[in-house]
PAZAPA-4460 file (N, C-alpha, C; in steps of 0.05 Angstrom, whole numbers, plus 32768, in hexadecimal, padded with zeros to 4 digits):
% residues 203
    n_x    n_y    n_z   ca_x   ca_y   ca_z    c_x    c_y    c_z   seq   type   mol
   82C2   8089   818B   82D3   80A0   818E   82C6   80B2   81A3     1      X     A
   82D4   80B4   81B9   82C4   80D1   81C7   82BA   80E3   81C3     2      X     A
   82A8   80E6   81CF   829A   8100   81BD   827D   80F7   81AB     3      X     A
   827D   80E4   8197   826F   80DE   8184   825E   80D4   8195     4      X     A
   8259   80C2   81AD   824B   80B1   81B4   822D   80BB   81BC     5      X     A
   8220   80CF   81AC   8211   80E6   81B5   81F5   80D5   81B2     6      X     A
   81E2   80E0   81BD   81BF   80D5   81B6   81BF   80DD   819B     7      X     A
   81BD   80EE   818E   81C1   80F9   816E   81C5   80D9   815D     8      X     A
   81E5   80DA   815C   81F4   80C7   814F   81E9   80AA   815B     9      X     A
   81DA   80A8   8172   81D4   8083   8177   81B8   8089   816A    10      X     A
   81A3   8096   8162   818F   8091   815C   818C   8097   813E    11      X     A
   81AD   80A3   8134   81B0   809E   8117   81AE   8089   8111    12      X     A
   81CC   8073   8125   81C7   8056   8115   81B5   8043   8119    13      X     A
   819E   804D   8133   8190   803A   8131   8173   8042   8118    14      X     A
   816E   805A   810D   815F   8066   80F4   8174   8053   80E4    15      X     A
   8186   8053   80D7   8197   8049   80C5   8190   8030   80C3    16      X     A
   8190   801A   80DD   818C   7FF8   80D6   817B   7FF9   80DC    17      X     A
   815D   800C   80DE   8149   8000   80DA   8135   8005   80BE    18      X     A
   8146   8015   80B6   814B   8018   8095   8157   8005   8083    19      X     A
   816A   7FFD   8089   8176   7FE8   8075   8166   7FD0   8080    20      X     A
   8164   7FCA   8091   814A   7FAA   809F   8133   7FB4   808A    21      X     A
   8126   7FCD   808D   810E   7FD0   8074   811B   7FC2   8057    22      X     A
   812A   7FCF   804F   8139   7FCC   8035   813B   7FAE   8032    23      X     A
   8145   7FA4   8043   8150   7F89   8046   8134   7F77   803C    24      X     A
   8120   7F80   8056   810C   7F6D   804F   80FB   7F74   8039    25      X     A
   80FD   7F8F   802B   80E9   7F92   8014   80FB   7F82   7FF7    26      X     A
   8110   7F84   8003   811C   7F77   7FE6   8115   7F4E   7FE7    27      X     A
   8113   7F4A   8001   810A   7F30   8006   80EE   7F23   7FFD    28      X     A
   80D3   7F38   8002   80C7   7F37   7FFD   80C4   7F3E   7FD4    29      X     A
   80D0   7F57   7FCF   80C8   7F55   7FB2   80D0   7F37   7FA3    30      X     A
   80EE   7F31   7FAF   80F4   7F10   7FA4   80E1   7F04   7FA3    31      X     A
   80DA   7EFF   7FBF   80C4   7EE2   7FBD   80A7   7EEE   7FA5    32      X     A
   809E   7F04   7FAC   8088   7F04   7F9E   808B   7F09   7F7E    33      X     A
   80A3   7F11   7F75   80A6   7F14   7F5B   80AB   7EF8   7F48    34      X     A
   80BF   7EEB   7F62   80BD   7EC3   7F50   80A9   7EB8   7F5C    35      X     A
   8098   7EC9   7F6A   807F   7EB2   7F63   807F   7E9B   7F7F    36      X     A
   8094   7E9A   7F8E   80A1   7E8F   7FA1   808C   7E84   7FB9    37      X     A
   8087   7EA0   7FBC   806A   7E9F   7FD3   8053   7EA0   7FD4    38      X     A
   8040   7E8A   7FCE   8021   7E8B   7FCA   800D   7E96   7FDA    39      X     A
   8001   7EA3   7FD6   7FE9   7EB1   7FF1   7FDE   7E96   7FF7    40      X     A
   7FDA   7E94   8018   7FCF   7E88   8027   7FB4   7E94   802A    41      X     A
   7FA2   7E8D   8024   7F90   7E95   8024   7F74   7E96   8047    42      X     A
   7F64   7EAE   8043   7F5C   7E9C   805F   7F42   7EBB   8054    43      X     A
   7F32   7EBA   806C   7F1B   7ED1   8067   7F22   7EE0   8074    44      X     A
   7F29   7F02   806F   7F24   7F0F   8082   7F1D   7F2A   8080    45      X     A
   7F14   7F37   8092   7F0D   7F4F   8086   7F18   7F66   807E    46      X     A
   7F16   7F73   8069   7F27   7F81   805E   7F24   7FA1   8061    47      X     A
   7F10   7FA8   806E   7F04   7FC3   8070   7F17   7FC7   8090    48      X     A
   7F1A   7FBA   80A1   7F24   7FAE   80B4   7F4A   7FB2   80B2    49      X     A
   7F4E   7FA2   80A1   7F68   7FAF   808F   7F79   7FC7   808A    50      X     A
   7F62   7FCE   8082   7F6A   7FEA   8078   7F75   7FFF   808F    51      X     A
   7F5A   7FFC   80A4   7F5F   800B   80C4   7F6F   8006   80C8    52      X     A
   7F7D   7FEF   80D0   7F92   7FE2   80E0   7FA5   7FEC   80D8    53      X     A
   7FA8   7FEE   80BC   7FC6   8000   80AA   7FC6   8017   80AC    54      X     A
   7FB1   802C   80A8   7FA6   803B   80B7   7FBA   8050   80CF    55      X     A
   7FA7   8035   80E4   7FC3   803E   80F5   7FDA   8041   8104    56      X     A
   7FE8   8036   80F0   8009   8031   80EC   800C   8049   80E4    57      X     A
   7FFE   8062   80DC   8005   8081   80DB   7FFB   808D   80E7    58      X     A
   7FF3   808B   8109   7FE4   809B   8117   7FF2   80AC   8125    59      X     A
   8019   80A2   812A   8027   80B6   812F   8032   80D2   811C    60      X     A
   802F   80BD   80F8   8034   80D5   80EC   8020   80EB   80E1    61      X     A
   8002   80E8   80E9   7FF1   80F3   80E3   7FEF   80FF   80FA    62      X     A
   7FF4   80FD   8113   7FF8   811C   8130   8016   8125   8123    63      X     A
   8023   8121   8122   803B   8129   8124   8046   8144   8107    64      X     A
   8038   8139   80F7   8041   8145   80DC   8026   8150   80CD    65      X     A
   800E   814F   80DB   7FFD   8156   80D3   7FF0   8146   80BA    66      X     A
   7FF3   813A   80AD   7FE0   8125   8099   7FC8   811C   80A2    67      X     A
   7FBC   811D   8090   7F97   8113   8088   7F94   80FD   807F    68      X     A
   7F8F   80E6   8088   7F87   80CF   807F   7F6B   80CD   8082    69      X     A
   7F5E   80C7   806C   7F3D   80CA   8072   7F36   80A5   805F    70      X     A
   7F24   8098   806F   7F1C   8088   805F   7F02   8081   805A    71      X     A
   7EFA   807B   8048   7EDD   807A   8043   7ED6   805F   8038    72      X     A
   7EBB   8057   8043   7EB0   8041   803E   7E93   803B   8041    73      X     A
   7E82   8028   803C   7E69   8027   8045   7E60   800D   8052    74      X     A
   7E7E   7FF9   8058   7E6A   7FE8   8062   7E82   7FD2   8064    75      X     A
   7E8A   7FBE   8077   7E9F   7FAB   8082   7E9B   7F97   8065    76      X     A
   7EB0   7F97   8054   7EBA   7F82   8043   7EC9   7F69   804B    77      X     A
   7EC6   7F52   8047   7ED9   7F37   804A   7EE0   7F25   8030    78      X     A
   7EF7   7F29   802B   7F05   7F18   8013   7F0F   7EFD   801E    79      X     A
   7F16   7EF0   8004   7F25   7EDC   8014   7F42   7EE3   8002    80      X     A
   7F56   7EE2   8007   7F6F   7EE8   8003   7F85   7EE2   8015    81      X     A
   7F9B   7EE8   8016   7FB9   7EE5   802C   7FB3   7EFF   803B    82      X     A
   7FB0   7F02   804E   7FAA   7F1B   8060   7FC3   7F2A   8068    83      X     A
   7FD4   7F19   806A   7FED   7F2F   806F   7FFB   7F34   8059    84      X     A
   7FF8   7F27   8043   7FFD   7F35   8020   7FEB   7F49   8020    85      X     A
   7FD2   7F49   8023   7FC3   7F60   801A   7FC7   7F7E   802E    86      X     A
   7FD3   7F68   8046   7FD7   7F85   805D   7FEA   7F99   8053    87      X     A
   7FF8   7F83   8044   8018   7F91   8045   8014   7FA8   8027    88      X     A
   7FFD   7F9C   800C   7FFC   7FAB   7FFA   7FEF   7FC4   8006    89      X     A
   7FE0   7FC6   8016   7FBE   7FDC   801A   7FDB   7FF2   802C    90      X     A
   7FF8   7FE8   8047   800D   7FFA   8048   801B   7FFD   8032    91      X     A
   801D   7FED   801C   8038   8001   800D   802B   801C   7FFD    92      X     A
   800C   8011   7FF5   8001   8024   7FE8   7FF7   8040   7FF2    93      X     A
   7FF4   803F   8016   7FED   805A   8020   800C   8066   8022    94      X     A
   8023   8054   802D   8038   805D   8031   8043   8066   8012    95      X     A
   803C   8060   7FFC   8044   8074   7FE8   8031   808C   7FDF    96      X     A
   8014   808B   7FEA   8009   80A1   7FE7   8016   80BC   7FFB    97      X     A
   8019   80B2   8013   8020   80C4   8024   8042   80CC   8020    98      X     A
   804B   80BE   8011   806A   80CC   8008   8065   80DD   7FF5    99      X     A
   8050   80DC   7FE3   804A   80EE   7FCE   8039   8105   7FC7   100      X     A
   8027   80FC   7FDB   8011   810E   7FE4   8018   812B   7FD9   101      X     A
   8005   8141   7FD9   8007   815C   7FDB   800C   816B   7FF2   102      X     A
   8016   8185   7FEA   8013   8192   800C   8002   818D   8021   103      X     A
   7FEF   8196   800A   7FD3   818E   8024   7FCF   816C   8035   104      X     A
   7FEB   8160   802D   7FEE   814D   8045   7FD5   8132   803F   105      X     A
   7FC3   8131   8033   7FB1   812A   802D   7FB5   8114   8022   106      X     A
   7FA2   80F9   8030   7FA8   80DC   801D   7F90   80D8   801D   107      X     A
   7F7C   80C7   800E   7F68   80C2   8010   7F5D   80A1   800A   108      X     A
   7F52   808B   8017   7F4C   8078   8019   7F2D   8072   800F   109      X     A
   7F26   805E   7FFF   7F0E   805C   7FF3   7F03   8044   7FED   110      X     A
   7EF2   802B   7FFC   7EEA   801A   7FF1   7ECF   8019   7FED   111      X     A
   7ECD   8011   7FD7   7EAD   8007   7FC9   7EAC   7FF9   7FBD   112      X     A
   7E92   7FE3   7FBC   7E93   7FCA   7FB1   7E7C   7FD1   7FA2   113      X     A
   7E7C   7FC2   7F86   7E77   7FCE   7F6B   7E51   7FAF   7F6C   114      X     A
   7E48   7FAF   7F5C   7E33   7FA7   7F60   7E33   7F8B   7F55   115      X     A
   7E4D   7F82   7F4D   7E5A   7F62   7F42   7E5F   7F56   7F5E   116      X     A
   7E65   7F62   7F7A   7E71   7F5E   7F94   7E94   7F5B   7F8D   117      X     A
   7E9E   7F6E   7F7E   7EB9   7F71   7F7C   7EBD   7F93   7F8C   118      X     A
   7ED1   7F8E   7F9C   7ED9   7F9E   7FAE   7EF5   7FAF   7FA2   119      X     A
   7EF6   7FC4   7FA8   7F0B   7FDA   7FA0   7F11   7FEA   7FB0   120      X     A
   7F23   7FF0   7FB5   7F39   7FF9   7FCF   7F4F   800D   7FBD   121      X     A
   7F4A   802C   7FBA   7F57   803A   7FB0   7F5F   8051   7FC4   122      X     A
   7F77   8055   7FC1   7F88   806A   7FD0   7F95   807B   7FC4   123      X     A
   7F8A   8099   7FCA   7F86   80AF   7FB4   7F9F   80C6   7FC8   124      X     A
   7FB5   80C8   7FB2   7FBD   80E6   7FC2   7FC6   80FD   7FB6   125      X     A
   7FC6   8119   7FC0   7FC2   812C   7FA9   7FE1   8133   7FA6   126      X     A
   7FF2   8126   7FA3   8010   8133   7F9C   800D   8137   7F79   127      X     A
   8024   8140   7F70   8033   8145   7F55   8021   8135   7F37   128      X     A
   801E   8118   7F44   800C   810C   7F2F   802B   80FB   7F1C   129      X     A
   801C   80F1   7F10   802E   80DC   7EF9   8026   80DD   7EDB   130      X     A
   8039   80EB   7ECF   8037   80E3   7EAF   802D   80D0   7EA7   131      X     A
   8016   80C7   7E96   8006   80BC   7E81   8022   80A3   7E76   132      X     A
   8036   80AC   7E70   804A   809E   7E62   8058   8092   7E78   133      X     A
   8054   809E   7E91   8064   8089   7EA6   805D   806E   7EBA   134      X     A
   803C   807C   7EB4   802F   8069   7EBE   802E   8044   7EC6   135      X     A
   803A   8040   7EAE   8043   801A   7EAF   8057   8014   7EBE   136      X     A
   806E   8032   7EB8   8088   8030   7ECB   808C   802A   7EE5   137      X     A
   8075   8037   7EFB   8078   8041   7F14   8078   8021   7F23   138      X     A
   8074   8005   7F16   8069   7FEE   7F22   8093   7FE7   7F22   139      X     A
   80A0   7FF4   7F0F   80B7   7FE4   7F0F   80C6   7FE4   7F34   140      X     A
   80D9   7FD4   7F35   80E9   7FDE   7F50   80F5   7FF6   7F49   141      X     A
   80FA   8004   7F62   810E   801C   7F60   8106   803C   7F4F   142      X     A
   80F6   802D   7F41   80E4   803F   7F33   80DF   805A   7F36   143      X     A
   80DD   8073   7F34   80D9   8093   7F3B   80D2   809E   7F22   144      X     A
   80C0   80B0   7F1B   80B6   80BF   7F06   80C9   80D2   7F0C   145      X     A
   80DD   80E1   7EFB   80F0   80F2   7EFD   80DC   8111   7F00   146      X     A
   80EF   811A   7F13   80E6   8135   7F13   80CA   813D   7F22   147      X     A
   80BE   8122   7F29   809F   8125   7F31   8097   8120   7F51   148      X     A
   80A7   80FD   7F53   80AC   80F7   7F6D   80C3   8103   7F7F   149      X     A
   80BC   8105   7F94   80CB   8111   7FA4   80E2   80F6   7FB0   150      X     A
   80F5   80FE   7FC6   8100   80E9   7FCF   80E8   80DA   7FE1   151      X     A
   80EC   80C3   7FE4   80D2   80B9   7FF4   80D3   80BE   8011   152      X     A
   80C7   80C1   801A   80D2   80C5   803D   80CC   80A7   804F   153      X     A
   80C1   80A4   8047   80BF   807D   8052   80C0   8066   8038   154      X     A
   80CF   8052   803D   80C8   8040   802D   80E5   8037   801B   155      X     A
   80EB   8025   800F   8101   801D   7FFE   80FC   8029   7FDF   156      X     A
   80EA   8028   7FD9   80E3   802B   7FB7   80E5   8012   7FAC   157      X     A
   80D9   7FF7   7FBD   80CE   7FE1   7FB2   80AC   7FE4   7FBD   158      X     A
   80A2   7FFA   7FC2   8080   7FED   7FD1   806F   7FE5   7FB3   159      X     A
   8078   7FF9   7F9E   8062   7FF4   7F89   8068   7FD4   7F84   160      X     A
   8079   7FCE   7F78   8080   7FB6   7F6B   807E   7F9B   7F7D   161      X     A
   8082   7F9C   7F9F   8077   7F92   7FA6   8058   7F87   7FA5   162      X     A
   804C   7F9C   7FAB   802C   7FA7   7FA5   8023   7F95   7F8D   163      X     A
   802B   7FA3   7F73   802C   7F8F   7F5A   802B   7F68   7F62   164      X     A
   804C   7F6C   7F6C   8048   7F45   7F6B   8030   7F38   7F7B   165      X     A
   802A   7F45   7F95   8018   7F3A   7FA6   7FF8   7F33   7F99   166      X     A
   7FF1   7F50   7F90   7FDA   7F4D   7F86   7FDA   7F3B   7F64   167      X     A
   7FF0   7F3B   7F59   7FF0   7F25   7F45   7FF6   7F0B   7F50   168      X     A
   7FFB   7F0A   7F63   7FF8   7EE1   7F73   7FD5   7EE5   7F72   169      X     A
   7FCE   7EFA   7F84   7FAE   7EF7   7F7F   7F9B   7EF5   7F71   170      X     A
   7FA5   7EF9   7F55   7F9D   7EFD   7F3D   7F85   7F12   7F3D   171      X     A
   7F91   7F2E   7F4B   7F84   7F47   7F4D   7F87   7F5E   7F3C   172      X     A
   7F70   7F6B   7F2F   7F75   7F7A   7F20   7F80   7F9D   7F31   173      X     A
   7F91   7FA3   7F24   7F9B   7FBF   7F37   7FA2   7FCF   7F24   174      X     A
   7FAA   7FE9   7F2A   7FAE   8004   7F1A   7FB2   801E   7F21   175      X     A
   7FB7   802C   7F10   7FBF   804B   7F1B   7FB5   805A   7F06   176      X     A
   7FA2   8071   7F15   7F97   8086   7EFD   7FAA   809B   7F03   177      X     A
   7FAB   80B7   7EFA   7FBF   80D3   7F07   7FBF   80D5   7EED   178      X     A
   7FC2   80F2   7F01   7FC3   810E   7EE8   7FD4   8120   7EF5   179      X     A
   7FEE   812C   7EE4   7FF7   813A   7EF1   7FEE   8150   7EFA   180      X     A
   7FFB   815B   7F13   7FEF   8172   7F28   7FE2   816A   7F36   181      X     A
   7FD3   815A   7F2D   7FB0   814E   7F3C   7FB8   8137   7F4E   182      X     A
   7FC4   8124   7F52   7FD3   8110   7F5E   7FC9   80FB   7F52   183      X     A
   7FCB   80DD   7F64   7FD1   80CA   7F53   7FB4   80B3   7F6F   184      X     A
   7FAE   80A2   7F5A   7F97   808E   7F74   7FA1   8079   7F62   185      X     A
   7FAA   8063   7F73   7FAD   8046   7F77   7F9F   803B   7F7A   186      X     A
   7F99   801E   7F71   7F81   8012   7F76   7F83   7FF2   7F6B   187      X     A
   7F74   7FE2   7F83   7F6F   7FC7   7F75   7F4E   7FB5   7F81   188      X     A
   7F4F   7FA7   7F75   7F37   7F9A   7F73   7F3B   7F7F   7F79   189      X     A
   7F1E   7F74   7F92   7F24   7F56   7F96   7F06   7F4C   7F9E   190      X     A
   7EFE   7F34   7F9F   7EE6   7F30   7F96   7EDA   7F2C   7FB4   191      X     A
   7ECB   7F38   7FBD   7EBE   7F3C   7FD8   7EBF   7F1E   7FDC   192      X     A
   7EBE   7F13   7FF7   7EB5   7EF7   7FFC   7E9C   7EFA   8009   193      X     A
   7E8A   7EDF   7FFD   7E68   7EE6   800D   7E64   7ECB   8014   194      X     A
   7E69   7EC1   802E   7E54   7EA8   8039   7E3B   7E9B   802C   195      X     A
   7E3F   7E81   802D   7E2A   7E78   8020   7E18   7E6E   802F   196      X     A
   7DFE   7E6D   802E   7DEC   7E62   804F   7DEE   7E4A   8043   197      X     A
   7DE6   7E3A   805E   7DE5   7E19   805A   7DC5   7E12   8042   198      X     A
   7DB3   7E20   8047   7DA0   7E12   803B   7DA4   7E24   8020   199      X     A
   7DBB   7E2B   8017   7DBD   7E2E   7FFF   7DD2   7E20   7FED   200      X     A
   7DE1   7E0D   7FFD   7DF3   7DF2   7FF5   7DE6   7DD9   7FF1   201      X     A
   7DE6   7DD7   7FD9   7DD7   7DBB   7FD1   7DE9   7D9A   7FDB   202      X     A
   7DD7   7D8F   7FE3   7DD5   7D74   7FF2   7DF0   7D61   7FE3   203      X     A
***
């Protein structure tokens, strides 16, 4: 129609289908990982490494909108696991911290490996927090704590449940502590990988 053909309205519909293509493919992905469909391929890689890389996939929205991503660590981790399953859990989990976050914009990143060589990768942000009683809920699809979560500003409202199936192909333990007001830290666990020297493989 004349008139309409404005920069406005063409970079509505191209926001629009590249929204439903998200949608599209998170609903593809929860399928496969919820029947179980798609097994991690496993391979070594480093996972401290990981994290950066996802990282920064928000380096426009952290100039732009002002957010704090801070991550902390003490030292380059390597698992063996599906690397682009784990890539994709370590984004859905900052991309729901940072939809939930507090004013203060603030997400926080944290790995430490515990003295068993099991590694933990928790992502802490200070929004609203989650009811004690909702807590089991938040893994469902579609899922929202009423009244608490906001609309999301990125994402379908499949990342948790995604998140969930991946790290259960891995047979990874994961979780969420929060307190309301105080916000909410996500978190899962996977068993460091350590090289073995040759003259410690028997003949």
């Amino acid at each position: 129609i004349p008139g309409e053909c404005t920069p406005e309205n063409s970079q509505m519909i191209i926001d629009e289908t590249k929204r439903l293509t998200t949608l599209v493919n998170d609903m593809l992905d929860y399928s496969k990982y919820s029947s179980g469909f798609e097994k991690p391929s496993l391979s070594v890689f480093d996972l401290t490494e990981s994290v950066r890389v996802t990282m920064a996939r928000y380096n426009e929205l952290v100039r732009a909108n002002g957010y704090c991503i801070d991550f902390e660590y003490d030292r380059e981790v390597k698992v063996l696991a599906d690397e682009r399953m784990i890539l994709q859990v370590i984004y859905n989990l900052l991309n729901n911290a940072v939809n939930y976050t507090g004013a203060d914009k603030k997400v926080y990143i944290k790995q430490t490996v515990k003295p068993s060589g099991v590694v933990r990768v928790s992502v802490h942000d200070t929004g609203a927090g989650i009811p004690r009683d909702k807590l089991t809920d938040i893994w469902d699809r579609y899922y929202k704590v009423d009244k608490v979560h906001k609309r999301a500003k990125i994402g379908t409202g499949l990342g948790l449940s995604i998140v969930k199936g991946i790290l259960e192909a891995h047979g990874c333990a994961y979780g969420v502590e929060s307190r309301v007001d105080e916000g909410s830290n996500f978190w899962f666990e996977m068993e460091m990988f350590r090289s073995v020297a040759c003259d410690e493989i028997s003949p």
